[in-house]
N, C-alpha and C positions, 0 to 999 in steps of 0.2 A: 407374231402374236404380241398383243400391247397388255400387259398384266401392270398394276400399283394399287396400291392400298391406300392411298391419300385421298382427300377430299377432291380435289379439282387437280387432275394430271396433267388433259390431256384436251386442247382445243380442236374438232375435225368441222373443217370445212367442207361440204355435200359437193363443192364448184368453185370454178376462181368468177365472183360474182361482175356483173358489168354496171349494176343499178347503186350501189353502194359501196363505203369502203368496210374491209372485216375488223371488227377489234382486235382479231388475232396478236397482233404486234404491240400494241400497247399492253393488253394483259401479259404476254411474258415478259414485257420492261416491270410490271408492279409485281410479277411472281416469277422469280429467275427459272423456278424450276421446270414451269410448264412447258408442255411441248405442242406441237401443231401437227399437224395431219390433212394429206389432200393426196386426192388421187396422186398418182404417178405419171397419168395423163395431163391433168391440169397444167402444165409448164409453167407451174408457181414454185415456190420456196417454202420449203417444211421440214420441219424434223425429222416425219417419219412418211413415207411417201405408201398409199396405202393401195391394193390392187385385189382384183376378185376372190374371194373367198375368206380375207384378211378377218380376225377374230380380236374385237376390241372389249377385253374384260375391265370388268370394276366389282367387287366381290363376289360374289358367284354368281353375277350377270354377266351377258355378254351382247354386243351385237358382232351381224357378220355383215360386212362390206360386200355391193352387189353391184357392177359395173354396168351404170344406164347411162350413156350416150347420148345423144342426140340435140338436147339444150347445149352443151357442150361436149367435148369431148374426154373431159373429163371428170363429170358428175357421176356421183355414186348415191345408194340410196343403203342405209342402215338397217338392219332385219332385228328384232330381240331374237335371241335363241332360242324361245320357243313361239318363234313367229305369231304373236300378238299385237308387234305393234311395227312397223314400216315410216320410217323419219325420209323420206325421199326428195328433199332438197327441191330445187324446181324440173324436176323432171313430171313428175304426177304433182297436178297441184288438185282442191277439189272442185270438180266440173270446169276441170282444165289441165292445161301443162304448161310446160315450158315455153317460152317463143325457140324457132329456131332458125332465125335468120340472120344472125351475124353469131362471134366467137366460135366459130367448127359448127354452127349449127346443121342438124340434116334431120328431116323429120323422117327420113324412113328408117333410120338408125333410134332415134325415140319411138315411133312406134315400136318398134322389135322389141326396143329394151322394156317399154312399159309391159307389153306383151306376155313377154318372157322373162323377165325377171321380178316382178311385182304383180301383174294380176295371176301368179302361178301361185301367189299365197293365199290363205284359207279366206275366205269370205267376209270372216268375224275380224280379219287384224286390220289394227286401226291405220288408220293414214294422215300423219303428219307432216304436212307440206313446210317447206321453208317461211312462206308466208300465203297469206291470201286477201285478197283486197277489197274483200265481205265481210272482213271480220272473222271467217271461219275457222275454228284452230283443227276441226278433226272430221276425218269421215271415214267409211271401212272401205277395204280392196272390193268386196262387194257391191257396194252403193257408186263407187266410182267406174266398173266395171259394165253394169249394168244403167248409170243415168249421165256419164261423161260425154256430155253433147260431142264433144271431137274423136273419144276414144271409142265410141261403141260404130263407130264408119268402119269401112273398109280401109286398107293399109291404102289404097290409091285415090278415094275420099280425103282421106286426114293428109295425105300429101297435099293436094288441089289445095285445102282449108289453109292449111299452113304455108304454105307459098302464096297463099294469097292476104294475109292478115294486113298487109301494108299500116303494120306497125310503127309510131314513129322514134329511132333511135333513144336509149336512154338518155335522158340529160346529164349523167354523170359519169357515163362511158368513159372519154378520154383522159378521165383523175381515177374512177375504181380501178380499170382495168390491169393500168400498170403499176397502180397502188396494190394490188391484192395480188401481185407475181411474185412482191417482193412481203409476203404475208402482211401489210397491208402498215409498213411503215415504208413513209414515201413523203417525200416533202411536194405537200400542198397548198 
């Protein structure tokens, strides 16, 4: 359990990302105190290395840590304590997911986890993706459950879809990836 009382503790990264570098590493060079946080899975560098059911307070909030796979191996998606609101990094994104064809990707390991560990929350909680590329900041487990062109398939649908995106590599893969192992100071 991560408990403090300060304004800003505590950086968590959802995944060790491929499309971008994290500020992670520069903000604890301008505030010595803060710490970082990433899976345990991720094979990055962090302060506190986080894993399923892990409970990240900040006054009498909290989220819990929920082990969703599949975009990588080691993405996590964030719950509020009383399951309102789901921050799920690029695993659920809205009327979408993750790619999963390179970094550990495996879509039958993301569907499971979306499955199972996010559309098992209540209808009403909201869904915060990492990013979306509509501009969209929010949508509920319901709304994505029920109109997610790739997630309302069958688990061997969304496989065929996802093995077949012929995606073309990030452009900045080769500088994030092994920039964000090392929390995301890396000479570039």
């Amino acid at each position: 359990m991560v408990n403090h009382l300060s304004c800003l503790f505590l950086i968590v990264n959802t995944h060790c990302h491929a499309d971008h570098i994290t500020s992670t590493g520069l903000m604890k060079k301008r505030l010595p105190e803060l710490k970082s946080a990433i899976s345990k899975f991720s094979g990055a560098s962090a302060d506190i290395f986080l894993t399923e059911g892990d409970k990240i307070t900040f006054g009498n909030q909290y989220l819990t840590v929920r082990e969703t796979p599949g975009h990588t191996d080691g993405c996590i998606t964030l719950v509020s304590g009383d399951h309102s609101m789901a921050f799920t990094g690029d695993a659920l994104l809205i009327r979408g997911c993750g790619r999963t064809d390179f970094q550990q990707g495996c879509a039958k390991k993301l569907y499971e986890s979306i499955h199972q560990k996010i559309f098992t929350l209540p209808d009403k909680c909201l869904v915060y993706p990492a990013h979306d590329y509509l501009g969209q900041t929010v949508s509920t487990v319901g709304e994505e459950r029920k109109f997610n062109p790739r997630l309302t398939k069958s688990l061997e649908d969304f496989v065929h879809i996802m093995n077949n995106l012929n995606l073309p590599k990030p452009k900045k893969m080769d500088i994030s990836v092994p920039a964000n192992l090392v929390c995301g100071v890396h000479e570039v």
